[in-house]
N, C-alpha and C positions, 0 to 999 in steps of 0.2 A: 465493496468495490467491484467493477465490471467485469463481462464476460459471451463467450458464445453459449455453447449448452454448463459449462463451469468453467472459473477462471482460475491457474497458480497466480498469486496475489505478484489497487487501489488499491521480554526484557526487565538481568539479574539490579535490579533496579537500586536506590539511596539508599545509604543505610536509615535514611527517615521513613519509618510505615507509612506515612501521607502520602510517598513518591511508589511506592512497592506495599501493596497491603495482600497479608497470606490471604489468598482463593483458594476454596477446595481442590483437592488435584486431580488431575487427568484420572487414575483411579478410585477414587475415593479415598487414598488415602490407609493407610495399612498402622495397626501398632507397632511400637517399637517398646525395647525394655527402659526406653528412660519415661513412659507414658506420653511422647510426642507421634505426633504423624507425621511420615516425611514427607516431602512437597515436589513434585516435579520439575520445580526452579532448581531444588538444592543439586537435584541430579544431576539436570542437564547443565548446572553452572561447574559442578565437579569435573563432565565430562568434555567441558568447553575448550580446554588448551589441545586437545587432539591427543591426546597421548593416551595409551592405554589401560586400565584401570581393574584391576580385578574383582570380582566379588566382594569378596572380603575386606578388600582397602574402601570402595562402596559402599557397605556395610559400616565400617566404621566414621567413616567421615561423615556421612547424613545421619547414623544412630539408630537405623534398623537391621531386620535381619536380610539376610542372603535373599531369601525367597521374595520379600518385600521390594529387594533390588529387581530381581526378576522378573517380576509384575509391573513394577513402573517403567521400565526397560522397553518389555511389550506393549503396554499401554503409550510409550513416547513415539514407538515404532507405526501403532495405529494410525499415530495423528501423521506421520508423514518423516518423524528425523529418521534417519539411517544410521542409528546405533551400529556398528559392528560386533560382533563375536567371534574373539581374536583364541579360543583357545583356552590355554593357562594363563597367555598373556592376558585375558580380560575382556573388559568393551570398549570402545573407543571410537569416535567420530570420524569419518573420513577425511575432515578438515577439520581447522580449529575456527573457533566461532567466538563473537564475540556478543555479552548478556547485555541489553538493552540497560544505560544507567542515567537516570536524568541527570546526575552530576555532571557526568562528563560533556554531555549534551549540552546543557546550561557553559559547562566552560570552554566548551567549540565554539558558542557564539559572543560576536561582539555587546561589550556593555552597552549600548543601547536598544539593543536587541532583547537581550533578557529582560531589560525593566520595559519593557513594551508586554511581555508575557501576562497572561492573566493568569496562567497555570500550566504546570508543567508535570503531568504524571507518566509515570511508565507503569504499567500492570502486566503479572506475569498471564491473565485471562482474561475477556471482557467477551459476553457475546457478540457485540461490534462496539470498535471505538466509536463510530457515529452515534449509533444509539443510544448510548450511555451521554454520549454532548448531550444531545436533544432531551433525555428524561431531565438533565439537570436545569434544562430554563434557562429563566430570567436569572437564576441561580448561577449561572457561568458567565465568566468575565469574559470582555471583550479578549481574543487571539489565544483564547485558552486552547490548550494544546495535550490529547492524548495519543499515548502510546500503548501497546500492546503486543508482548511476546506470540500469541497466539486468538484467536476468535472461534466460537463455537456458531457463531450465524452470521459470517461475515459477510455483503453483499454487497452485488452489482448493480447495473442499472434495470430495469425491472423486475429486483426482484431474485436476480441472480445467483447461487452461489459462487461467493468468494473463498475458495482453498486459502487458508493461514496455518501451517502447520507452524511449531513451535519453533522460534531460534534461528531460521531461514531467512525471511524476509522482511520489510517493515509495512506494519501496516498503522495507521497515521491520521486522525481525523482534527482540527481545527476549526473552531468557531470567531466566524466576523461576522459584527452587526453593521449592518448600513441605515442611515437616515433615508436615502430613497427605496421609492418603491421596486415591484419584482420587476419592472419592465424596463428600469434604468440598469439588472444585473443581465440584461440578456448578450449571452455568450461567452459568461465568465465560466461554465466549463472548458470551454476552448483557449481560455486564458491562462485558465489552472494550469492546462498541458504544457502552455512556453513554461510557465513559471518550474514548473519541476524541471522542463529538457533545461533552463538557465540554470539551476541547480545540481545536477550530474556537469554541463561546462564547469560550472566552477568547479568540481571536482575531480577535472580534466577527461571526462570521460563524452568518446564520442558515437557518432553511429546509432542515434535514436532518432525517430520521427513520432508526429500524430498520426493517425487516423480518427477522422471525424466518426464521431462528435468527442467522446472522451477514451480513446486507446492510444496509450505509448507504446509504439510497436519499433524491434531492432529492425535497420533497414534492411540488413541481408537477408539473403534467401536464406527458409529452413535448411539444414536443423541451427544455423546459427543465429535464423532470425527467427520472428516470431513474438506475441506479444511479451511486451517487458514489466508494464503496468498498467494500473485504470484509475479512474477517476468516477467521482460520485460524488455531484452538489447538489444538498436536499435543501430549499428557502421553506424558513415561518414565516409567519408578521401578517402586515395589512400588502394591500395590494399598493397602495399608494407613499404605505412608508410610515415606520419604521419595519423593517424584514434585517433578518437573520440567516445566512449558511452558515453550512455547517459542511466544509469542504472533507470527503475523504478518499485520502490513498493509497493506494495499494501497488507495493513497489517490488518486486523481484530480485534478490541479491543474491540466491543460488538455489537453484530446480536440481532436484533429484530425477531419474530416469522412472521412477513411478510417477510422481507428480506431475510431469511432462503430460504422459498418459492418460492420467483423469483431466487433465485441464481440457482434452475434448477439442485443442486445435492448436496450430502450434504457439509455442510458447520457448521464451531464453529468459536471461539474467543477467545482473550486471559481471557475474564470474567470466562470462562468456567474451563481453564487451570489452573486458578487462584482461585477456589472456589467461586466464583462469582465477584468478586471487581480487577479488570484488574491495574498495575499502572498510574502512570499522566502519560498522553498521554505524554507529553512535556518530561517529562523523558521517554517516548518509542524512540522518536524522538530524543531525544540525543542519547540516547546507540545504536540507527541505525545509527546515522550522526558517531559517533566516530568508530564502526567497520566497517563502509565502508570505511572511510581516510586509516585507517590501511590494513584493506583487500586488498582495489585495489594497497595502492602502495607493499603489500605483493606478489600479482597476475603479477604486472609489474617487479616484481624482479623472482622471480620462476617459474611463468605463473599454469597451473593448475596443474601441481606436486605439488604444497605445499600446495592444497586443498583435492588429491586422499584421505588420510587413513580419514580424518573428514570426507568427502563426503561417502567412506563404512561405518561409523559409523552409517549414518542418511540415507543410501539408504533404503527404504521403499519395494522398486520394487526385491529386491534381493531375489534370492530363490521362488519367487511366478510367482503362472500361470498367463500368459500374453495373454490377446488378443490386438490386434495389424492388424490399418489398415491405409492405407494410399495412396499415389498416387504409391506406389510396390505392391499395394495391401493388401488381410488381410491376415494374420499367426497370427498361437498358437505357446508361446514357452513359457520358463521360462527365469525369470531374473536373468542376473549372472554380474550385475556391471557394470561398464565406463571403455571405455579405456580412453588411456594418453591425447583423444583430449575429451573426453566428452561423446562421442557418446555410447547408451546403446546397451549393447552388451547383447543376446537372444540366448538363447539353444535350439536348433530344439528337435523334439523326439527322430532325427539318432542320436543324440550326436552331432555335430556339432553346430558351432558357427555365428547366424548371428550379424552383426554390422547394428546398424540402428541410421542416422539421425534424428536431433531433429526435423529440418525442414519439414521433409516428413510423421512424423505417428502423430498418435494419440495412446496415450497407457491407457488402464482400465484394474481393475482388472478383471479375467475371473471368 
């Protein structure tokens, strides 16, 4: 999922292994005396209610030793959680979080919603949930739907890294096939973007916009604005039909004060949007799985007319100075909206109107 130079991102999963299957873990994985390894799910699902935890209580509950706690601890601190070290009192999360579970998800959404699923997993690792769509093919059912506590290559748009640290954020990829070809999907990135800001409404949360072509950015000024999330739709098929996306996002539900920092420009969260206490991830991830079902088979019926007046409502880029560079080079102009295929269209100084590819620029505010 998207980004500038990197982006903070475009889950304690079922008790069925189809839904949560053990991945190696963030360390490798350490012995214990009962001949098990522990798993970085078990930890950070231990240390999930916020409350403080000691060694030893650590120790016994997952089944290894102290030292083993120790090391996955460090190892969970690498990837981005903000374990504390309270002392004697133990370790403990600065908030309580809650472990990505497809149950729960499946039971957020309405019964016709679920029987539209092709598939519904939640992984506690995935190098990217898109990727893993895409290796699966023809093998993955229409509106198949993965999740991912964490990504070891998760990406933007060319190419980008995507920050996913463990337990923070949702990162989210979906596959629809469409009977038309790539040129009947043009602009369904900028579709995606309503289809998620209609999905936080539903969740009563306000104060998101787009920026073109795929950033959900908070409208305030830094530090309280800044991007929220991204968007990344990768099409297979033929050019004339059948094709396939494979929509992924990446959503921000609480940034840590390092995180911030590597994302390399600014960046918030829905903790932020929300006065500090963001909702269950699990209910973020339902009200994105259900406006996407809806969305794209909305998108396969109207294509992106039926997203234009939502899409000006939340265009961010509209009416401001634009600089703009890319493989045409760089121009100043101002932002005056999408045409009918997506593409952001930019007012010279003459008054004239250029059309610019999402593929070719880079756009910042000037």
């Amino acid at each position: 999922m998207p980004a500038a130079r990197r982006a903070a991102g475009l889950e304690s999963g079922d008790a069925d292994p189809a839904f949560f299957p053990v991945l190696p873990p963030l360390a490798g994985g350490y012995p214990c005396h009962r001949g098990l390894l522990m798993q970085p799910a078990q930890l950070l699902a231990a240390l999930a209610p916020g409350e403080p935890l000691s060694g030893a209580a650590l120790a016994a509950q997952t089944g290894v030793t102290r030292a083993a706690i120790w090391k996955q601890i460090e190892a969970l601190r690498t990837r981005g959680v903000p374990i504390e070290a309270r002392g004697a009192a133990g370790y403990r999360l600065p908030w309580p979080l809650q472990m990505l579970d497809a149950g729960q998800i499946r039971a957020a959404l309405p019964a016709p919603l679920v029987r539209s699923l092709g598939a519904l997993e939640v992984h506690w690792e995935l190098d990217s949930t898109s990727s893993e769509l895409q290796r699966r093919g023809a093998q993955a059912a229409d509106f198949s739907v993965l999740l991912a506590e964490t990504q070891t290559a998760g990406r933007g748009r060319r190419g980008r890294e995507w920050l996913s640290p463990p337990g923070l954020n949702l990162y989210l990829s979906c596959l629809k096939r469409f009977e038309q070809g790539f040129a009947a999907l043009a602009g369904l990135s900028l579709a995606i973007g309503v289809i998620v800001l209609r999905a936080l409404e539903d969740l009563g949360i306000a104060g998101a916009g787009l920026k073109w072509p795929n950033d959900l950015l908070a409208v305030a000024e830094p530090p309280q604005g800044g991007k929220l999330g991204g968007i990344l739709v990768e099409l297979s098929g033929e050019y004339q039909g059948p094709c396939a996306a494979v929509v992924g996002i990446g959503l921000n539900l609480r940034l840590t004060t390092a995180l911030r920092e590597q994302a390399g420009q600014p960046a918030c969260d829905l903790a932020t949007l929300t006065g500090g206490t963001p909702p269950d991830r699990n209910r973020v991830a339902a009200a994105l799985i259900a406006a996407l079902i809806n969305g794209l088979r909305q998108f396969e019926r109207d294509g992106f007319a039926g997203f234009t007046a939502d899409y000006e409502r939340h265009d961010l880029l509209r009416d401001q100075p634009l600089q703009l560079s890319g493989a045409l080079g760089a121009f100043n102009g101002t932002g005056a909206g999408v045409d009918a295929r997506g593409a952001l269209r930019v007012r010279m100084a003459d008054g004239s109107l250029r059309l610019v590819d999402s593929a070719d620029v880079t756009v910042r505010r000037a």
